[in-house]
N, CA, C and O of each residue as an XYZ file, in Angstrom:
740
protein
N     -20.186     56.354    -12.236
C     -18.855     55.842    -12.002
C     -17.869     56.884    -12.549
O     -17.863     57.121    -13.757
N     -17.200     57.393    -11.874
C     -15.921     58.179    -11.964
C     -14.472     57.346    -13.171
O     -14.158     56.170    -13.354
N     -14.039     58.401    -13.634
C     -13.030     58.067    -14.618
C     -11.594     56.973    -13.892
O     -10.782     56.191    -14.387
N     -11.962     57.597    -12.166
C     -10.874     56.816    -11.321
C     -11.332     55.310    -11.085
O     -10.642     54.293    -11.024
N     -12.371     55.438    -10.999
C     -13.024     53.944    -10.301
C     -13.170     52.984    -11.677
O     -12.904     51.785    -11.593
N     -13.587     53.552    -12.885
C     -13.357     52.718    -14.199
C     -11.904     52.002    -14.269
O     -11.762     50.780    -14.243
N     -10.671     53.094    -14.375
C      -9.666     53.054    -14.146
C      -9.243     51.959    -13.270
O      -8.555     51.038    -13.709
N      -9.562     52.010    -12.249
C      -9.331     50.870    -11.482
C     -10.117     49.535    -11.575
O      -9.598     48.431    -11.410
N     -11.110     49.702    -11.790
C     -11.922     48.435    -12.161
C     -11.014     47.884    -13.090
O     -10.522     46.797    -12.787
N     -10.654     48.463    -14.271
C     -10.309     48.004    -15.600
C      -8.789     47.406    -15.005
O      -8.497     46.418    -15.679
N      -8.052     47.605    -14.276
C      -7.191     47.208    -13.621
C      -6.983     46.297    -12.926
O      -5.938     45.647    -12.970
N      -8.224     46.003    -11.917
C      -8.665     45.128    -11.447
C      -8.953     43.854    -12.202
O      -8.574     42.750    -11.811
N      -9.714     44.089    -13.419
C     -10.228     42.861    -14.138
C      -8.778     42.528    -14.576
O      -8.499     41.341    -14.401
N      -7.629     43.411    -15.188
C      -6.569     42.750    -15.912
C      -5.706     42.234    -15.270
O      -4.721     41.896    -15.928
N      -5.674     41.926    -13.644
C      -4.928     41.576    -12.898
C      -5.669     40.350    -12.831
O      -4.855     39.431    -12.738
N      -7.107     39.829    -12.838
C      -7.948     38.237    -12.438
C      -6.922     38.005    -13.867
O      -5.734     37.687    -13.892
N      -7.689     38.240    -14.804
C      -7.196     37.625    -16.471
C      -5.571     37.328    -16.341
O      -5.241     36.142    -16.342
N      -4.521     38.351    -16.226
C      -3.306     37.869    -16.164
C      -3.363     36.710    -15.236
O      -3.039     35.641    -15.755
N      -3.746     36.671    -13.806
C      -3.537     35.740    -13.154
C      -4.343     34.427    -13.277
O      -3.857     33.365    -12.889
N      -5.477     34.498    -13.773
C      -6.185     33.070    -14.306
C      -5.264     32.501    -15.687
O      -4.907     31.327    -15.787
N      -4.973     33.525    -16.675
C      -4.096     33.030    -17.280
C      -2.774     32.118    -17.147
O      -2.344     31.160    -17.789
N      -2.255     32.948    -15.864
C      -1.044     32.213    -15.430
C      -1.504     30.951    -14.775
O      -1.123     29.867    -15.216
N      -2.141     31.018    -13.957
C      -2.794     29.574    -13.304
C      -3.125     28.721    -14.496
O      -2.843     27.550    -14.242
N      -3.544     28.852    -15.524
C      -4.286     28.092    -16.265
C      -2.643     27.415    -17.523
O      -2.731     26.388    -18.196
N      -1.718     28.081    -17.502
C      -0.460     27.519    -18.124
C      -0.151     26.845    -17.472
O       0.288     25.760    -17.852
N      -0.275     27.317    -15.671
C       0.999     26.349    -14.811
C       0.002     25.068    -14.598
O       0.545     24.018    -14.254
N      -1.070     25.076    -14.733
C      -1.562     23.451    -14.639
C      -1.393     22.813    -16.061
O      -1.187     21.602    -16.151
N      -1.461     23.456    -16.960
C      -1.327     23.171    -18.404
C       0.174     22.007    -18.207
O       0.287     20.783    -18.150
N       1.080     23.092    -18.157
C       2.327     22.653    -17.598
C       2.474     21.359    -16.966
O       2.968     20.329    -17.423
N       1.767     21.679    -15.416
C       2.168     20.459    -14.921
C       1.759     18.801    -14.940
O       2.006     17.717    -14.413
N       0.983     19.444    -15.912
C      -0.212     18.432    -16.599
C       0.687     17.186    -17.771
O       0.656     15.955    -17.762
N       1.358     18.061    -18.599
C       2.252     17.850    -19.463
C       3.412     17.195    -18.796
O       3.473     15.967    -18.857
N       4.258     17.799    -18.224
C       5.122     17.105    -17.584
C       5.115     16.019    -16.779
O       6.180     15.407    -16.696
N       3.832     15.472    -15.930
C       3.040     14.427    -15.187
C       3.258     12.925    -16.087
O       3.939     11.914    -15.916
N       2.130     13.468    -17.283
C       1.812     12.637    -18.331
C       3.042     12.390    -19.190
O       3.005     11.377    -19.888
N       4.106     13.141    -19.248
C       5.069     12.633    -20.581
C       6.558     12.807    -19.970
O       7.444     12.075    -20.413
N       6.901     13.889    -18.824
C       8.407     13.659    -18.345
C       8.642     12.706    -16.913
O       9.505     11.888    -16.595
N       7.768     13.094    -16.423
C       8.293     12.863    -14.509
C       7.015     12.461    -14.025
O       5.972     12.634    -14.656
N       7.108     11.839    -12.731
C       5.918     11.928    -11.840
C       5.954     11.051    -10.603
O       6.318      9.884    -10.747
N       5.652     11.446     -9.540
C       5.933     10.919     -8.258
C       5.623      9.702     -7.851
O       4.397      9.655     -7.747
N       6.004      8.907     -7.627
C       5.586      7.232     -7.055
C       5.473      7.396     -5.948
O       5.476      8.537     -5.488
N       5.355      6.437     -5.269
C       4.531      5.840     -3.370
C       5.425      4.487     -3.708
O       5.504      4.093     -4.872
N       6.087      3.805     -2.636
C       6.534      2.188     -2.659
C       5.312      1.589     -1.171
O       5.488      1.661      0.045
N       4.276      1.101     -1.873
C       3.022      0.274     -1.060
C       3.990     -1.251     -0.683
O       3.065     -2.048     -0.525
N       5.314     -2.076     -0.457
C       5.496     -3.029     -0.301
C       6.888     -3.240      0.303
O       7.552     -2.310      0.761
N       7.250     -4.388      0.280
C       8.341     -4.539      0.937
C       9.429     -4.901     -0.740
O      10.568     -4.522     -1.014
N       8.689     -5.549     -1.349
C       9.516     -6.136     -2.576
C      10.818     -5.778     -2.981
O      11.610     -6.598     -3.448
N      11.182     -4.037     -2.743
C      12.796     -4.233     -3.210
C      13.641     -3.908     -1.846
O      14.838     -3.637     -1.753
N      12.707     -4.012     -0.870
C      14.003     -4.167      0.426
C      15.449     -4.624      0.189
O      15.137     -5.798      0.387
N      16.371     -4.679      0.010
C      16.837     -3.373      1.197
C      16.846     -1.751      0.325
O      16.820     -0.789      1.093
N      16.872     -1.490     -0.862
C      17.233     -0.789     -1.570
C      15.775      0.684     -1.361
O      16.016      1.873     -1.152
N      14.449      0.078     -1.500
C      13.379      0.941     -1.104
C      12.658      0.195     -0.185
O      12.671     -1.027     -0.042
N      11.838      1.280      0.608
C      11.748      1.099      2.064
C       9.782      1.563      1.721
O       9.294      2.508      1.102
N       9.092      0.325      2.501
C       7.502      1.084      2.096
C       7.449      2.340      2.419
O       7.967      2.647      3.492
N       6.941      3.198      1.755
C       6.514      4.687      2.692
C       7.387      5.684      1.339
O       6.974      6.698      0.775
N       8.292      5.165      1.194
C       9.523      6.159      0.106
C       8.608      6.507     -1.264
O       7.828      5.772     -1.869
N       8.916      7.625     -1.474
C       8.464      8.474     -3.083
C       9.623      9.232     -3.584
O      10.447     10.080     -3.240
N       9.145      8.253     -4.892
C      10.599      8.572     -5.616
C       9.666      9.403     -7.049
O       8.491      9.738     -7.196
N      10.646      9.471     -7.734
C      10.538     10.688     -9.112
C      10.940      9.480     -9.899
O      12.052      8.961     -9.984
N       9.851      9.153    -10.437
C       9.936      8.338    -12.311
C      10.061      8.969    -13.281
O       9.036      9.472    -13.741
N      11.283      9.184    -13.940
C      11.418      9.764    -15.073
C      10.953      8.854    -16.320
O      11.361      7.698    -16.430
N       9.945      9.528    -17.389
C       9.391      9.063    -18.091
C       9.658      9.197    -19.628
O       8.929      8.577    -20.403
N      10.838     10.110    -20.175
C      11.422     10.475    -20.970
C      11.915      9.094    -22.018
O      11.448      8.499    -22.989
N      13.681      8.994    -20.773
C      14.263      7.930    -21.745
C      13.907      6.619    -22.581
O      14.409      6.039    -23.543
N      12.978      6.461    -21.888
C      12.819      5.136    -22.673
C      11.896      5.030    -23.422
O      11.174      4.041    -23.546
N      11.834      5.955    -23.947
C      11.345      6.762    -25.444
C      12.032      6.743    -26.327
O      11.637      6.530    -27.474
N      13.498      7.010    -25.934
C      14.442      6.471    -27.224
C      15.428      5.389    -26.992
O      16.224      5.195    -27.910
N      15.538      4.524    -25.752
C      16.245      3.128    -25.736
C      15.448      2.627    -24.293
O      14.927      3.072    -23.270
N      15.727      1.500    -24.936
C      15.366      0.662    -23.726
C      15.703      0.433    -22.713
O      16.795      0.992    -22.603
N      15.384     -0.238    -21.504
C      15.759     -0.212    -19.946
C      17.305     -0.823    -20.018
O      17.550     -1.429    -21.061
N      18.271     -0.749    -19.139
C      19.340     -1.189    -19.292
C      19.218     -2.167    -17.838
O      18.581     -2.011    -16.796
N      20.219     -3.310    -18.356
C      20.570     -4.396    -16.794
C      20.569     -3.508    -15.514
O      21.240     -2.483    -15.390
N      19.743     -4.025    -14.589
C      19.675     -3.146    -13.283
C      19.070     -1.786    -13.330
O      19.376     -1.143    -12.326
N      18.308     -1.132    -14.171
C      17.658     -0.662    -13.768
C      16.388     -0.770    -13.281
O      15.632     -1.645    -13.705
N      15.892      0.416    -12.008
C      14.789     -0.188    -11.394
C      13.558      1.047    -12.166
O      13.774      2.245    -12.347
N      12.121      0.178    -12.549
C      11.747      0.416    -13.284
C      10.199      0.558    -12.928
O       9.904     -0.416    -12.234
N       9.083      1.388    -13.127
C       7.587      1.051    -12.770
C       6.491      0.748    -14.074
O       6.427      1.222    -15.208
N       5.857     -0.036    -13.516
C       5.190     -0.420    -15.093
C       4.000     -0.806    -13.950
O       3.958     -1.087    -12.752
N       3.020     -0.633    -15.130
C       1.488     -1.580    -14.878
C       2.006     -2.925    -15.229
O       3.018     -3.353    -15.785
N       0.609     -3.589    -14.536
C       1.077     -4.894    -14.551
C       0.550     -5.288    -15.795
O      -0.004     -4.544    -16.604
N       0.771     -6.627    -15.921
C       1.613     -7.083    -17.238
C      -0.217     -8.083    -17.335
O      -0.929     -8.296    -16.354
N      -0.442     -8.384    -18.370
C      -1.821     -9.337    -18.214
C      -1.915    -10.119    -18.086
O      -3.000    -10.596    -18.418
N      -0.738    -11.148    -17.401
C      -1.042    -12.049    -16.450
C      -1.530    -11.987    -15.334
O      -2.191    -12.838    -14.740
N      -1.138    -10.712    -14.934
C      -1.359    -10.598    -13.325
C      -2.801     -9.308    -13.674
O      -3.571     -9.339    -12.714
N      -3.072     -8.713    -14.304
C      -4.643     -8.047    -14.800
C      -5.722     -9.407    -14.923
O      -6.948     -9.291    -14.911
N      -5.252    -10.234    -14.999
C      -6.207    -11.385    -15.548
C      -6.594    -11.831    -14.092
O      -7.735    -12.256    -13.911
N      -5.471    -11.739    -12.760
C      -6.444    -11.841    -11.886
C      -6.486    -11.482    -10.782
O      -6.482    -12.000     -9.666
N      -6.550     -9.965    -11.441
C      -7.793     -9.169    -10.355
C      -6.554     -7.567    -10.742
O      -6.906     -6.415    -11.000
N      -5.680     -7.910    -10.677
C      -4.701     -6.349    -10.760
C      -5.116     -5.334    -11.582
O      -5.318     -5.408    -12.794
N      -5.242     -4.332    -10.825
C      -5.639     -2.948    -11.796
C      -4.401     -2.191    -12.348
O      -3.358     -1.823    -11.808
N      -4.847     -2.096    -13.522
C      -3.745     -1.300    -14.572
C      -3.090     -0.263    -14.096
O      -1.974      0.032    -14.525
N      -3.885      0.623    -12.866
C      -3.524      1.696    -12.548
C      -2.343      1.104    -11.251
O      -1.357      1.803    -11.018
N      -2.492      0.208    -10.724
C      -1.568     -1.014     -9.418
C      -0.685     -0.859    -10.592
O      -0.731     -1.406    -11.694
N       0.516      0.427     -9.867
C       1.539      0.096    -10.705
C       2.763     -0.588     -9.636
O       2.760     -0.491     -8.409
N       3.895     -1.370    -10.577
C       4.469     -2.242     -9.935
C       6.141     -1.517     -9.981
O       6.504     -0.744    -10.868
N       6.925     -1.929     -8.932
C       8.577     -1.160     -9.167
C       9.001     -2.523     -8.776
O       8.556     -3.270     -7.905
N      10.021     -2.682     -9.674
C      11.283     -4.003     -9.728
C      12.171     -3.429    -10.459
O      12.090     -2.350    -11.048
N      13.272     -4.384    -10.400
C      14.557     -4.079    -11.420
C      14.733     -5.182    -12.609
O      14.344     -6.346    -12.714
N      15.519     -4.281    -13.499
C      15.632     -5.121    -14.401
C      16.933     -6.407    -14.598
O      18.163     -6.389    -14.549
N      16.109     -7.242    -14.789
C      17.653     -8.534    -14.676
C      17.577     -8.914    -16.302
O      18.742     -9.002    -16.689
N      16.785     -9.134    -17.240
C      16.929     -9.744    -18.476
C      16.122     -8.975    -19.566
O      14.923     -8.715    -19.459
N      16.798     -8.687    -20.478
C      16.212     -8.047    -21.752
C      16.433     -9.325    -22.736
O      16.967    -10.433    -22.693
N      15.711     -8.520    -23.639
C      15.156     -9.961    -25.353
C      16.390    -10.464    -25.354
O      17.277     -9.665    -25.055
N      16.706    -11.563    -25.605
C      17.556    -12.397    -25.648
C      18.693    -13.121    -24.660
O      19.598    -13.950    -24.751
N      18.116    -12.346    -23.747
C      18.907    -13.267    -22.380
C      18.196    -14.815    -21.765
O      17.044    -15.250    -21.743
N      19.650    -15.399    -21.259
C      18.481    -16.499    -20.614
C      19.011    -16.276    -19.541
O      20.197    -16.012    -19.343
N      17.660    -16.421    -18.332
C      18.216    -16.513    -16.823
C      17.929    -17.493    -16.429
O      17.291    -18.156    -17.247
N      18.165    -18.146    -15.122
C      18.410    -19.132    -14.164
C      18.616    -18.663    -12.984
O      19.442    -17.777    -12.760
N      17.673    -19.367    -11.844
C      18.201    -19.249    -10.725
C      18.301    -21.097    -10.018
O      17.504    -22.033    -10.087
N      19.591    -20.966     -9.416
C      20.034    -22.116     -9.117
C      20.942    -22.152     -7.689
O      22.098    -21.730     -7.689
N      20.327    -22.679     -6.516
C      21.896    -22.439     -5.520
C      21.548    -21.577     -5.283
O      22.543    -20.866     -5.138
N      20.075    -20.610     -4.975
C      20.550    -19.317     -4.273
C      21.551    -18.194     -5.651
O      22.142    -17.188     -5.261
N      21.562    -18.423     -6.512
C      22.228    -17.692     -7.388
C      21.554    -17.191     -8.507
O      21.204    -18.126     -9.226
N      21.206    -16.024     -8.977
C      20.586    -15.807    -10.398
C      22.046    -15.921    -11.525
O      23.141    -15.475    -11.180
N      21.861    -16.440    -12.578
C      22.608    -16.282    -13.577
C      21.750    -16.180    -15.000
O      20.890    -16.931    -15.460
N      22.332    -14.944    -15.513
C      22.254    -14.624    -16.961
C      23.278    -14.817    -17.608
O      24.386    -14.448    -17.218
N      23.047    -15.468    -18.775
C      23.551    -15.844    -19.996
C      24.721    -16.999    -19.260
O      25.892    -17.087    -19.628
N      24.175    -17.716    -18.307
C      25.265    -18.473    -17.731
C      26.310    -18.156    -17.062
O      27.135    -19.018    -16.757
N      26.474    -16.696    -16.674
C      27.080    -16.000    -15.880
C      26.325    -15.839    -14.524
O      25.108    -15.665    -14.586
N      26.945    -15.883    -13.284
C      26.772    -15.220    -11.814
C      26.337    -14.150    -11.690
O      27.203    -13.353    -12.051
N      25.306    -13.568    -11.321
C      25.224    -11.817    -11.415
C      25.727    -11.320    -10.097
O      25.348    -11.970     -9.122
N      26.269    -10.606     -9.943
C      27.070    -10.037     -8.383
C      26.112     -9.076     -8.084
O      26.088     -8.025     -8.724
N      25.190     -9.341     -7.044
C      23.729     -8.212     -6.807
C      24.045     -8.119     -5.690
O      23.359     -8.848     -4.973
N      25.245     -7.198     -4.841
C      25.011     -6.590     -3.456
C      23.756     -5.655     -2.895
O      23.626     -5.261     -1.736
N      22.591     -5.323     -4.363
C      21.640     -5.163     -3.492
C      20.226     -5.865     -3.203
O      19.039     -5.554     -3.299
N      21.096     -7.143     -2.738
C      19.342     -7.925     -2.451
C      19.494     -8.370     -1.390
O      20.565     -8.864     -1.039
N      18.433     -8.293     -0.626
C      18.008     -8.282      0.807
C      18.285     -9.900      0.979
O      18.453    -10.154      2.172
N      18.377    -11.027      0.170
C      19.124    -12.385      0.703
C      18.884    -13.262     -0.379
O      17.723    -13.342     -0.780
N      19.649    -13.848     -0.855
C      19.682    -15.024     -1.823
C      18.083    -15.680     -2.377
O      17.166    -15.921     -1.593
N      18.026    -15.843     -3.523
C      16.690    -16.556     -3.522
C      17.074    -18.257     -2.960
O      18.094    -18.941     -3.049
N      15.755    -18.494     -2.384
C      15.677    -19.869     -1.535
C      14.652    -20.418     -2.592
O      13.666    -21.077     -2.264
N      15.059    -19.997     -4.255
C      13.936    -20.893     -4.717
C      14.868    -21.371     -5.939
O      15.932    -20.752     -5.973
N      14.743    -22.099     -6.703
C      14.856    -22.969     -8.315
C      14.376    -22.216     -9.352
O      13.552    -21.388     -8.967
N      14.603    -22.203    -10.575
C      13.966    -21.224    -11.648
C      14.997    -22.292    -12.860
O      16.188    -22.604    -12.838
N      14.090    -22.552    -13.644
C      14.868    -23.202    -15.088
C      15.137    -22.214    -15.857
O      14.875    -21.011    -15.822
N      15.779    -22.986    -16.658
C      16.171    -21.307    -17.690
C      14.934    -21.269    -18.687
O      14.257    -22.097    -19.298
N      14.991    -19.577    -18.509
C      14.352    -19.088    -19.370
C      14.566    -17.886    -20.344
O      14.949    -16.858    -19.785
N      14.366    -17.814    -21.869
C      15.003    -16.890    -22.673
C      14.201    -15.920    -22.781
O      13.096    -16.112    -23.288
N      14.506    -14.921    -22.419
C      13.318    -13.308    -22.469
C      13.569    -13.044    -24.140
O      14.522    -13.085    -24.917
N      11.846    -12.696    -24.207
C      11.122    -12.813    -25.370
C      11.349    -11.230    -26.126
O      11.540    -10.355    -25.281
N      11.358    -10.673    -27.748
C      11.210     -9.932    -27.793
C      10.461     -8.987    -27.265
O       9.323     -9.302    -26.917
N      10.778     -8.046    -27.139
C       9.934     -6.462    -26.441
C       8.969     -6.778    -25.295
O       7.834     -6.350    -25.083
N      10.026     -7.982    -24.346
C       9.607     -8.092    -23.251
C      11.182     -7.975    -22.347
O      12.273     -7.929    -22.915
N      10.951     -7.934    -20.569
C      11.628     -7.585    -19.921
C      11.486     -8.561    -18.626
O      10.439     -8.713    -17.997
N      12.690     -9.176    -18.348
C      12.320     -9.985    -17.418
C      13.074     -9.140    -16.115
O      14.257     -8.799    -16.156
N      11.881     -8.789    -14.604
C      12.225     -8.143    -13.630
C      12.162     -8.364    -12.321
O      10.979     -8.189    -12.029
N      12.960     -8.744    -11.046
C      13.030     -9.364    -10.104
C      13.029     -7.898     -9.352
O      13.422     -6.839     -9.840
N      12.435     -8.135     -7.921
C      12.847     -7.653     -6.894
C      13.774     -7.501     -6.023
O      13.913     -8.587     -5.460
N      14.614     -6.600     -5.530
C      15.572     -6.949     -4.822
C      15.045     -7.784     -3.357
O      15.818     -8.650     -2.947
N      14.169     -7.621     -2.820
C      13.897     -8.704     -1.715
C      13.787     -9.818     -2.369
O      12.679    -10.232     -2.030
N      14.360    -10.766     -3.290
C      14.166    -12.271     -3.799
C      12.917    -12.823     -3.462
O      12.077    -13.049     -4.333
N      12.662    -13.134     -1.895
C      12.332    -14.535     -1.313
C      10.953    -13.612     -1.006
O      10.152    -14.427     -0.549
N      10.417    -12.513     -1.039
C       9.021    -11.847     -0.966
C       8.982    -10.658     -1.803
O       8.865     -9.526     -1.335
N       9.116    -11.010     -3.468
C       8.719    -10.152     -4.381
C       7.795    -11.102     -5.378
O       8.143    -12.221     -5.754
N       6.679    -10.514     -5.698
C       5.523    -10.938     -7.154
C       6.375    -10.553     -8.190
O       6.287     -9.401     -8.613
N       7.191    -11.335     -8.672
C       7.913    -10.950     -9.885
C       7.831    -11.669    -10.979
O       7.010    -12.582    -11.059
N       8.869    -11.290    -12.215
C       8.995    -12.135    -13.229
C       9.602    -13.850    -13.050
O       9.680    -14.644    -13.987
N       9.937    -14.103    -11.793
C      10.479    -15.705    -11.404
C       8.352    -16.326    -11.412
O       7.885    -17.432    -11.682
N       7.953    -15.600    -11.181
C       6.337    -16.227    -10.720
C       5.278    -16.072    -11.948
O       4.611    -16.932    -12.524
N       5.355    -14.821    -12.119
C       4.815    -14.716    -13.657
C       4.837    -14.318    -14.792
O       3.972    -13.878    -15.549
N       5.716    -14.468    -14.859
C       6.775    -14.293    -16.477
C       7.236    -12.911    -16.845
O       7.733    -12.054    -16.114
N       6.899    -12.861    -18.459
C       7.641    -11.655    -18.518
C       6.749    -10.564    -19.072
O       5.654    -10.624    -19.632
N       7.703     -9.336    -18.687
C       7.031     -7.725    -18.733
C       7.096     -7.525    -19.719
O       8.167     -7.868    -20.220
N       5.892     -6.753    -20.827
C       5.729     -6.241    -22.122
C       6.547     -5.074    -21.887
O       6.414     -4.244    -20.987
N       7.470     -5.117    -22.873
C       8.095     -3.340    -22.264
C       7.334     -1.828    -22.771
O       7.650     -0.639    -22.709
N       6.039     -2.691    -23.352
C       5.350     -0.998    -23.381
C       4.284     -0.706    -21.974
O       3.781      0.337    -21.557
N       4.211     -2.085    -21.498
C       4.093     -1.555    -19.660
C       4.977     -0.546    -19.072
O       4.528      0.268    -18.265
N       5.880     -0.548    -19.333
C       7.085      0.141    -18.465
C       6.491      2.087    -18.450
O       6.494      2.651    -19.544
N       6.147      2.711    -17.490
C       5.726      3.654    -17.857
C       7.154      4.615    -17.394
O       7.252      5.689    -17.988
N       8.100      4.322    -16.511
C       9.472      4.826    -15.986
C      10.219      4.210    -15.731
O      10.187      2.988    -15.586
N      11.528      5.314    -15.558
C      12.555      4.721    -14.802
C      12.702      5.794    -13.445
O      12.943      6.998    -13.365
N      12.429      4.723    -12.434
C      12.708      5.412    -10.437
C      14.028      6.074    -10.559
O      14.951      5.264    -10.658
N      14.397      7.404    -10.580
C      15.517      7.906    -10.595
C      15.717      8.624     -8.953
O      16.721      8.183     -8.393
N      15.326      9.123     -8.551
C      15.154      9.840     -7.642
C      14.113      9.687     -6.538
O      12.899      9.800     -6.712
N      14.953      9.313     -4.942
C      14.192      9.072     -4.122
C      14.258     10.318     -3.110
O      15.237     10.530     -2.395
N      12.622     11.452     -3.140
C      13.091     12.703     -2.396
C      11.953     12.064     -0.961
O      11.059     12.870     -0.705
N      11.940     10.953     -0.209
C      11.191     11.148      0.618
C      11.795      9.639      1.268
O      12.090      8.738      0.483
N      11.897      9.516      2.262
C      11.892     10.208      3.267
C      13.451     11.183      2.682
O      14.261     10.808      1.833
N      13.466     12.780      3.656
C      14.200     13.208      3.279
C      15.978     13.085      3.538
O      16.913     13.441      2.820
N      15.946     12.478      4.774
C      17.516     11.895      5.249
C      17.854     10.779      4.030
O      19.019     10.429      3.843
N      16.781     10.264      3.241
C      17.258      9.247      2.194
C      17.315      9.872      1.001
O      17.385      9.062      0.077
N      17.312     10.933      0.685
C      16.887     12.167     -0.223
C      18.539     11.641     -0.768
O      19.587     11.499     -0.137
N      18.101     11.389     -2.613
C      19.091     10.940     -3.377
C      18.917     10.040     -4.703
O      17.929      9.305     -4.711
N      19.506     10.024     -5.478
C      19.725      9.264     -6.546
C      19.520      7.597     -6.351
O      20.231      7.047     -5.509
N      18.464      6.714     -7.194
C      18.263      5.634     -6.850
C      19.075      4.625     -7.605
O      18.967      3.427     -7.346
């Protein structure tokens, strides 16, 4: 072997190494960011019609609510809660609703109307009035009570109570698919 062909070999090998190296950060990377900032959802249902549409993938940011909790109306993805694991739901069946009641609220639905804390909530985004009754109920510490915007065909907190908020694995910020709907959720 010639001093040129070493030369180049040795060149050769430091170009795999730099580049396995780099490959091996950027999954590192995206590995990290998956698990602890962001990560892409699928909507499998009709449940928050009109607002998400089946087929849409949005970006769950996984950050904030690390240092405060979900705020009124936000829409949120969590595993399900162990009422609904108890029969038959897999942990990994993650669920998107919004939030209507944090610890210490009471809601009611009455008349086609949700009310918290005995107030009307003004929700221009729900696909039509609930057509059902709901007594009041006071959301429990470091739980989260969460409705669908389709009312009258969402598995929600009106059916089986309330969300542990260390289910909550995001908040749906960003819907990049389909792309004409490409935008802030």
């Amino acid at each position: 072997m010639t001093a040129e062909n070493s030369s180049v070999g040795d060149s050769l090998k430091n170009l795999v190494k730099s580049n396995v190296r780099l490959v091996a950060i950027a999954i590192a990377i995206a590995v990290v960011i998956r698990l602890f900032v962001a990560e892409p959802r699928f909507i499998p249902s009709n449940s928050m019609d009109p607002t998400l549409h089946i087929g849409d993938r949005l970006l769950i940011e996984k950050l904030s609510y690390r240092f405060h909790l979900p705020h009124h109306g936000d829409i949120v993805v969590f595993e399900p809660p162990p009422q609904l694991q108890a029969i038959g739901y897999r942990r990994e069946q993650a669920f998107i609703k919004r939030v209507i009641g944090l610890p210490g609220d009471t809601l009611t639905v009455h008349d086609g109307q949700v009310y918290r804390n005995d107030q009307p909530l003004s929700e221009p985004y729900i696909l039509a009035s609930p057509n059902y009754e709901m007594a009041p109920v006071t959301v429990p510490e470091n739980t989260l009570f969460v409705m669908g915007d389709n009312r009258n065909d969402s598995n929600d907190s009106h059916i089986w109570g309330f969300l542990p908020e260390k289910n909550v694995i995001g908040h749906a910020t960003v819907r990049f698919w389909p792309p004409d709907d490409l935008g802030i959720v």
